[in-house]
DRENDO-1510 file (C-alpha; in Angstrom, 1 decimal, always signed):
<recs>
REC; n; res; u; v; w
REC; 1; UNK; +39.9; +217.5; +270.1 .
REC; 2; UNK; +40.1; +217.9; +273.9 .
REC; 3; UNK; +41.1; +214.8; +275.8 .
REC; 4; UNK; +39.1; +213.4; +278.3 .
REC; 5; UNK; +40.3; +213.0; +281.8 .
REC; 6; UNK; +41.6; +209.7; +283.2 .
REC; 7; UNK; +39.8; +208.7; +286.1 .
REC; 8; UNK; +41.4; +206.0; +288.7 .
REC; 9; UNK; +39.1; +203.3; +289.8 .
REC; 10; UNK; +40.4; +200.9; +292.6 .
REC; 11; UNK; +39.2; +197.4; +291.1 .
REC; 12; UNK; +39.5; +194.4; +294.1 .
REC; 13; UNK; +40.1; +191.1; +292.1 .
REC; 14; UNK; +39.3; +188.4; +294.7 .
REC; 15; UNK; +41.3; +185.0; +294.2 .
REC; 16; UNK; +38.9; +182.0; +294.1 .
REC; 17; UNK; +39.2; +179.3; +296.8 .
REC; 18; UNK; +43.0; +177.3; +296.8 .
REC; 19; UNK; +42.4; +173.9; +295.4 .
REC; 20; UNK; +42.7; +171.6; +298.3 .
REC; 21; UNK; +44.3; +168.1; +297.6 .
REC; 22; UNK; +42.1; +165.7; +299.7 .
REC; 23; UNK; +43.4; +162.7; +302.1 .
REC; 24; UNK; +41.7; +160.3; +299.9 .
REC; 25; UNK; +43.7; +161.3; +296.7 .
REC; 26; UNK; +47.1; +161.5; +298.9 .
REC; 27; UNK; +46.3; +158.1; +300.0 .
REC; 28; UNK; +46.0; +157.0; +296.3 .
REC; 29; UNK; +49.1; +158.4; +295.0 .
REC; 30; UNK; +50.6; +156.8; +297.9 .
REC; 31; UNK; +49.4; +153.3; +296.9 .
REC; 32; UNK; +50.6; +154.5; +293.1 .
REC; 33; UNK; +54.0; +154.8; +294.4 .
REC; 34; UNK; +54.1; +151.7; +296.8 .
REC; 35; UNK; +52.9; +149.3; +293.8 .
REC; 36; UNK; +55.7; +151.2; +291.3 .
REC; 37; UNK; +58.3; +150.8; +293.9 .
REC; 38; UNK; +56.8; +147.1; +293.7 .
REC; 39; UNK; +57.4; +146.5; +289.8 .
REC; 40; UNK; +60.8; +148.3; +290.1 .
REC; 41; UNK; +62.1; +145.7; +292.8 .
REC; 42; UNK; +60.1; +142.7; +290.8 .
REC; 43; UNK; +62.2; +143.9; +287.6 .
REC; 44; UNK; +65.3; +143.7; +289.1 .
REC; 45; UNK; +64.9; +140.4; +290.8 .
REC; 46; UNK; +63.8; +139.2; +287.3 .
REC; 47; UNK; +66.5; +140.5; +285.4 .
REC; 48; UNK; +69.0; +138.7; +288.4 .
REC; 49; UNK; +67.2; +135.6; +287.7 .
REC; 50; UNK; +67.8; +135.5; +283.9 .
REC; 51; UNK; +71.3; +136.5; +284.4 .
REC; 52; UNK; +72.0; +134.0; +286.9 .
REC; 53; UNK; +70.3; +131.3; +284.5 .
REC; 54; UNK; +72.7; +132.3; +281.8 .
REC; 55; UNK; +75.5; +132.3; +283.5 .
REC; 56; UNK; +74.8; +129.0; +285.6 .
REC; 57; UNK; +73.8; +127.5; +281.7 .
REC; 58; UNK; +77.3; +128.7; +280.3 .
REC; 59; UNK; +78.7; +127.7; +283.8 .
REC; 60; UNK; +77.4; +123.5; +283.4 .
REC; 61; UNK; +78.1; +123.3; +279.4 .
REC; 62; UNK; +81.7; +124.5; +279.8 .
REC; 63; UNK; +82.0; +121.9; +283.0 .
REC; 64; UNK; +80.1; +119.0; +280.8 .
REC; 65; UNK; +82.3; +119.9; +277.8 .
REC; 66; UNK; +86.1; +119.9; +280.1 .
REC; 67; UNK; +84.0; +116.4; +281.8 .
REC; 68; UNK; +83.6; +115.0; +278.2 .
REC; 69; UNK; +87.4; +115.6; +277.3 .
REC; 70; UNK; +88.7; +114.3; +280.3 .
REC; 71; UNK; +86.5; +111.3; +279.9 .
REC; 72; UNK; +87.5; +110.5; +276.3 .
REC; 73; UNK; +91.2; +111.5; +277.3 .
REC; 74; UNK; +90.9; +108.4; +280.1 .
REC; 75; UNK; +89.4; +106.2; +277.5 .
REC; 76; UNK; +92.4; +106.7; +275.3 .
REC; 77; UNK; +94.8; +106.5; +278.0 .
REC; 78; UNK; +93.1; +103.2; +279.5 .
REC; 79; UNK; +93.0; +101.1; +275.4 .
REC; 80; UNK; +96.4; +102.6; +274.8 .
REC; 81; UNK; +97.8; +100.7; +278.1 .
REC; 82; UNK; +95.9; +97.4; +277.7 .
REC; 83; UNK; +97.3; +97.7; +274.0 .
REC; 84; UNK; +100.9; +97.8; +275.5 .
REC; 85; UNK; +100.3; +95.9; +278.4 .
REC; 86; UNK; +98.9; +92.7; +276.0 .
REC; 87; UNK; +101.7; +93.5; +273.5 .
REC; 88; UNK; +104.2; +92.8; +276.6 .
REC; 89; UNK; +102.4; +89.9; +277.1 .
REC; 90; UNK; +102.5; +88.4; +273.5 .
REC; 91; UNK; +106.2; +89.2; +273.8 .
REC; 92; UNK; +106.9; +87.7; +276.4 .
REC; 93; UNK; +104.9; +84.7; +275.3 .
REC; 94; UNK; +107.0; +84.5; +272.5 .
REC; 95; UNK; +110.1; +85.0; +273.7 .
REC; 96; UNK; +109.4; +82.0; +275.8 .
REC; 97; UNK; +108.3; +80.1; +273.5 .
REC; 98; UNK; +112.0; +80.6; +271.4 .
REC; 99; UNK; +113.4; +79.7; +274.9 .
REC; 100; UNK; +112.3; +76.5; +275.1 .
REC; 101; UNK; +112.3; +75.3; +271.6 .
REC; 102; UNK; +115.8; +76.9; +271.8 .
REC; 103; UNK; +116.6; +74.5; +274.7 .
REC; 104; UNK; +114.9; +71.5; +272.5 .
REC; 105; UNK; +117.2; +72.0; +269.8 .
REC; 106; UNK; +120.0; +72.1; +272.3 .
REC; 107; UNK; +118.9; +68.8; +273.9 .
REC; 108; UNK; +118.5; +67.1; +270.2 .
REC; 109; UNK; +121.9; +68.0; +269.3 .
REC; 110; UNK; +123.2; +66.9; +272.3 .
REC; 111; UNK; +121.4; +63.4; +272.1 .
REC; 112; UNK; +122.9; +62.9; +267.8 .
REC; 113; UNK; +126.3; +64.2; +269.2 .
REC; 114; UNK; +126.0; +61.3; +271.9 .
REC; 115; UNK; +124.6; +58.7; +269.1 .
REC; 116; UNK; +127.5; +59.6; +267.2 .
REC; 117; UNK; +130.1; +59.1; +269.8 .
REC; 118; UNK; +128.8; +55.7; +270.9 .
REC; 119; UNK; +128.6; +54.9; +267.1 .
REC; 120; UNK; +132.1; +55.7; +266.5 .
REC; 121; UNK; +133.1; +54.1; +269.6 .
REC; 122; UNK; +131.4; +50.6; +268.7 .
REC; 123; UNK; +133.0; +51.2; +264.8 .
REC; 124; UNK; +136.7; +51.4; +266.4 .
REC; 125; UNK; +136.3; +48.9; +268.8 .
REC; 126; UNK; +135.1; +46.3; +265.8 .
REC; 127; UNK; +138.0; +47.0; +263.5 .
REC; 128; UNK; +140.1; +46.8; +266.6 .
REC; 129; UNK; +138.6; +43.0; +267.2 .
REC; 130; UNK; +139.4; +42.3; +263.4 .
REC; 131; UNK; +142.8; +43.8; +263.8 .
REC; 132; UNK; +143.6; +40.8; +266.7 .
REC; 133; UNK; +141.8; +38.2; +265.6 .
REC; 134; UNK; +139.0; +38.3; +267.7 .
REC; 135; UNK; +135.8; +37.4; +266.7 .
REC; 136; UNK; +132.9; +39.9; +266.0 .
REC; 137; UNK; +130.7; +41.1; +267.8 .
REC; 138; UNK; +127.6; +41.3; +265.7 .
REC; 139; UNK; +126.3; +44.8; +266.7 .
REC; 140; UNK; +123.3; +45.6; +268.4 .
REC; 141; UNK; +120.6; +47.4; +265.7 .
REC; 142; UNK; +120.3; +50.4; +266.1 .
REC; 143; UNK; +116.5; +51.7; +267.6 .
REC; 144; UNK; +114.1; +53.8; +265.2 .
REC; 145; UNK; +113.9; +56.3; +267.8 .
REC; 146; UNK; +117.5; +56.9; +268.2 .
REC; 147; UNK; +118.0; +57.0; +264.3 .
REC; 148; UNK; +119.7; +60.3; +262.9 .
REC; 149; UNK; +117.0; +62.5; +262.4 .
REC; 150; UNK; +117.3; +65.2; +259.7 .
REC; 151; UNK; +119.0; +67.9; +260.9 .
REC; 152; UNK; +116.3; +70.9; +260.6 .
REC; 153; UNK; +117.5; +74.9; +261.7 .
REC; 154; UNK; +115.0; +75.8; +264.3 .
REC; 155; UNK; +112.8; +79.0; +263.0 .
REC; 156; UNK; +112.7; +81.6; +265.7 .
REC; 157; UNK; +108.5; +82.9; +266.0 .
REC; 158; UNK; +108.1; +86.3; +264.1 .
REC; 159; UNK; +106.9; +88.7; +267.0 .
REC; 160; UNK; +103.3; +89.6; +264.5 .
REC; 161; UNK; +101.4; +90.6; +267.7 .
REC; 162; UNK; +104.3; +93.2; +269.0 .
REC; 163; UNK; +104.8; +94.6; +265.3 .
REC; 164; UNK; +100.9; +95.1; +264.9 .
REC; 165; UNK; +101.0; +97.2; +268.0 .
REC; 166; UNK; +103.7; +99.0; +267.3 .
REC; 167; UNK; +102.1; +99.8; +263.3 .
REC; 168; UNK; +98.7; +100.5; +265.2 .
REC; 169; UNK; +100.8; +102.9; +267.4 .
REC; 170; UNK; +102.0; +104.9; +264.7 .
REC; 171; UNK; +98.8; +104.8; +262.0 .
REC; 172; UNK; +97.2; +106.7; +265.6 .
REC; 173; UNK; +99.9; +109.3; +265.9 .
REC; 174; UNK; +99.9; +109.8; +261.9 .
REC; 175; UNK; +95.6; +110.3; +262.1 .
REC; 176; UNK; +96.4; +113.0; +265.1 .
REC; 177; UNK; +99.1; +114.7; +263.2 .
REC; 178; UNK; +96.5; +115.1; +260.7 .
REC; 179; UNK; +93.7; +116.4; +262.7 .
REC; 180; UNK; +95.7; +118.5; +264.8 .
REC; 181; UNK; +97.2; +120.1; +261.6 .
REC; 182; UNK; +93.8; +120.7; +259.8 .
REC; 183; UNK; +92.1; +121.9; +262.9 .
REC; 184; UNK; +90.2; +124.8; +260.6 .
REC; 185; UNK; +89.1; +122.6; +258.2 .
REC; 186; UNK; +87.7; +119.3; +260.2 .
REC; 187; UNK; +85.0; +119.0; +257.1 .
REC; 188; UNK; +88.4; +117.8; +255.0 .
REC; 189; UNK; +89.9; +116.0; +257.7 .
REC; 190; UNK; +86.5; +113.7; +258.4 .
REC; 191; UNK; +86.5; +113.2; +254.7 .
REC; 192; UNK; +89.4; +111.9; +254.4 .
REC; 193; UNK; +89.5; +109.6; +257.3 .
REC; 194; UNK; +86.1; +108.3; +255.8 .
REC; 195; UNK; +88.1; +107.9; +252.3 .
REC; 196; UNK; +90.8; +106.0; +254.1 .
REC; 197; UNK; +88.5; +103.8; +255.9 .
REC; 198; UNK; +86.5; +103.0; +252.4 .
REC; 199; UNK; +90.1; +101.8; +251.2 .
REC; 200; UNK; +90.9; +99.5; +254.0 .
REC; 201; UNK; +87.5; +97.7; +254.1 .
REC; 202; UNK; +87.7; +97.5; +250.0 .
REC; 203; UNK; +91.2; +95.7; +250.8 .
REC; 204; UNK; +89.7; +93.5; +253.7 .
REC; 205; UNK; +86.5; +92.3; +252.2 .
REC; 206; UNK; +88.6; +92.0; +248.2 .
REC; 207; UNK; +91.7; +91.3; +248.7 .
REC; 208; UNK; +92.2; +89.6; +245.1 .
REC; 209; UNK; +91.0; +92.8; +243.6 .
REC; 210; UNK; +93.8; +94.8; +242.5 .
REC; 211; UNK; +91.7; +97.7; +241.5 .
REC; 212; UNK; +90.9; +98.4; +245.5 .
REC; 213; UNK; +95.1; +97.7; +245.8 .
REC; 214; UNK; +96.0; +100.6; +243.0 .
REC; 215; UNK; +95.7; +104.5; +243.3 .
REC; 216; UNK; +97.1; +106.7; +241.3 .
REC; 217; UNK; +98.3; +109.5; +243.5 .
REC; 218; UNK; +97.2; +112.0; +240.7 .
REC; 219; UNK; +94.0; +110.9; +240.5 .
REC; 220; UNK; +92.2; +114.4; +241.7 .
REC; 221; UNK; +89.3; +113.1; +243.9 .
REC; 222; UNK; +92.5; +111.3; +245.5 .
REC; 223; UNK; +94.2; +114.2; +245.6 .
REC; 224; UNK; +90.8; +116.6; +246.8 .
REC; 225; UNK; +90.4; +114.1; +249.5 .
REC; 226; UNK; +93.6; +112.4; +250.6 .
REC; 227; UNK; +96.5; +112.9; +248.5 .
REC; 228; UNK; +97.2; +116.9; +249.6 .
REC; 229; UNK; +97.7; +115.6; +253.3 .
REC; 230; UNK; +101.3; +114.1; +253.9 .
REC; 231; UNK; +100.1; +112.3; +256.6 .
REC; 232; UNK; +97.2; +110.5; +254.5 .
REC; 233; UNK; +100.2; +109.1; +252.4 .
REC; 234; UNK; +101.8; +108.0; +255.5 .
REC; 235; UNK; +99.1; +106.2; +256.9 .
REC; 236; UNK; +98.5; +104.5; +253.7 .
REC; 237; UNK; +102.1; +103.4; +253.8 .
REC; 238; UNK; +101.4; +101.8; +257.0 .
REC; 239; UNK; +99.0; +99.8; +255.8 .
REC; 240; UNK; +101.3; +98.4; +253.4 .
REC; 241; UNK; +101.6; +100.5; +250.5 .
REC; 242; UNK; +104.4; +101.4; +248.3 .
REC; 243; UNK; +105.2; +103.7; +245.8 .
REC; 244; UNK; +105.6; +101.8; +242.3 .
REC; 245; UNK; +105.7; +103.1; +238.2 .
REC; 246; UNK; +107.9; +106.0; +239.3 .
REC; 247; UNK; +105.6; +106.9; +242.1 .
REC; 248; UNK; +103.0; +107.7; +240.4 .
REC; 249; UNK; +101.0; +105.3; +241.8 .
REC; 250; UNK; +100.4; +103.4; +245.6 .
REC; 251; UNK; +100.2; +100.1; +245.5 .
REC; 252; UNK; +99.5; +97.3; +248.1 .
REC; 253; UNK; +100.9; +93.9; +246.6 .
REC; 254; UNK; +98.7; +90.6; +247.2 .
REC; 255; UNK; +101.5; +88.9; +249.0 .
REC; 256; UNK; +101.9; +92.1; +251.4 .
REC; 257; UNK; +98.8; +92.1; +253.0 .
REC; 258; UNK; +98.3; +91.5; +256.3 .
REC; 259; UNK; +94.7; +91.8; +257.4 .
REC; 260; UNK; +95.6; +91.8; +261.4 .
REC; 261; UNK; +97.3; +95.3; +260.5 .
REC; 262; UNK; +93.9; +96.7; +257.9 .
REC; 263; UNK; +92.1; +95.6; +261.1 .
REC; 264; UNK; +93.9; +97.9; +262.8 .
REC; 265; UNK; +93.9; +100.7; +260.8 .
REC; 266; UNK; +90.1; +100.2; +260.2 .
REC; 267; UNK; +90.1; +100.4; +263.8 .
REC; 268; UNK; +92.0; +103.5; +264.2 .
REC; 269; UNK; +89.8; +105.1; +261.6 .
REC; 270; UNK; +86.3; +104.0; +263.4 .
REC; 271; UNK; +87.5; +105.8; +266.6 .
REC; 272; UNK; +89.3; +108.9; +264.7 .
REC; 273; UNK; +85.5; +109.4; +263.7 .
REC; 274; UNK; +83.9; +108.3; +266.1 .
REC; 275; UNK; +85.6; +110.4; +268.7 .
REC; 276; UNK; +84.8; +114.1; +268.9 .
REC; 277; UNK; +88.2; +114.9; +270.8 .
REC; 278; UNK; +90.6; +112.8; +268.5 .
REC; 279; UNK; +94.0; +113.9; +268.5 .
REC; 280; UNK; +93.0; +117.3; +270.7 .
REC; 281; UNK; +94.5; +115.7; +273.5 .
REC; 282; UNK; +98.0; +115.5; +273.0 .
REC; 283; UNK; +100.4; +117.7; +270.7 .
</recs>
């Protein structure tokens, strides 16, 4: 087959008019930006604004908690003072109270030494008038009031007061040991300041009762609650407990009690859970 012959035609391809962006859509996608620009800056100053509140809101709970703990600290400070400054008090009190009856007992001694020297002196100087000859003098009866009294040994006070302190003192020092060495496990440590506390008041409101006077240390709710801390044993030794039956069991004899030292210790208790920052001051 014969091929045909290629013929050139010059084809003119005209382009269509550009698309022309008008003033009104420029104007438009001006505004867009403006009002994006807007909500960018609005973000931010929202996001600076929760960020600031958190901060200021961590900021004012840390201050309020250091506040609370310097508060409680002064409360502490300011009942352990008055404690010592009214056990100086009682002690001086006492002390002069043994003063003067000290002197008073002097004074009486020195008034029957006197009644006995003017006796003797009267007795010698009759036999000496019955020696010469002379008569009698019959001798003067002797006054009711200046009569030998019985000879009584003065009692010096017992210093309770000052011994109460210092027992309150240490049943204190013996609850912070054993918060401060149970920090981890405060659920325990509340427990058994609430067991200790059931104890005392038992003691306080029964005191015939020996059942509320007798533990035995092997007992394992005891043992679960307050017999595993050395310094729950301690504190009930303070109160007057003692070891008895091989120590096996504690036990607080009738005779032993002294319900201005469980007043204490129920005392001690009452603020131990009562006070969020017992025994994190100190130690």
């Amino acid at each position: 087959m014969q091929q045909q012959p290629q013929i050139l035609v010059n084809i003119s391809i005209e382009a269509s008019n550009p698309f022309r962006i008008s003033e009104q859509v420029k104007l438009r996608a001006q505004a867009l930006r403006f009002v994006f620009y807007a909500l960018y800056v609005k973000a931010l100053v929202a996001l600076f604004s929760v960020w600031v509140t958190v901060f200021l809101s961590v900021f004012f709970n840390g201050l309020y908690q250091i506040s609370t703990l310097l508060f409680f600290s002064l409360l502490e400070r300011i009942r352990s003072g008055k404690e010592l400054l009214e056990s100086k008090r009682m002690a001086e009190e006492s002390e002069r109270k043994r003063f003067l009856a000290q002197r008073k007992a002097e004074k009486e001694e020195e008034r029957r030494a006197r009644d006995k020297i003017r006796q003797k002196l009267q007795q010698d100087k009759l036999e000496r008038q019955g020696i010469l000859g002379l008569p009698r003098e019959v001798p003067l009866p002797v006054k009711p009031d200046t009569a030998l009294p019985q000879t009584t040994k003065p009692v010096d006070p017992v210093f309770l007061p000052v011994k109460r302190a210092a027992v309150s003192e240490q049943m204190r020092e013996c609850l912070r040991s054993l918060k401060r060495q149970n920090k981890e496990e405060s659920t325990e440590t509340m427990m058994a300041f609430r067991t200790l506390l059931i104890y005392v008041k038992n003691i306080i409101n029964n005191p015939d009762e020996e059942k509320f006077r007798k533990i035995r240390i092997s007992n394992p709710v005891f043992q679960d609650r307050v017999g595993k801390f050395e310094d729950g044993i301690k504190f009930l030794e303070l109160c007057g407990f003692e070891r008895v039956e091989g120590g096996n069991f504690l036990l607080l004899h009738r005779e032993k009690i002294d319900t201005g030292v469980l007043k204490s210790a129920a005392s001690e208790l009452q603020n131990a859970l009562m006070n969020p920052f017992f025994g994190l001051l100190s130690g």
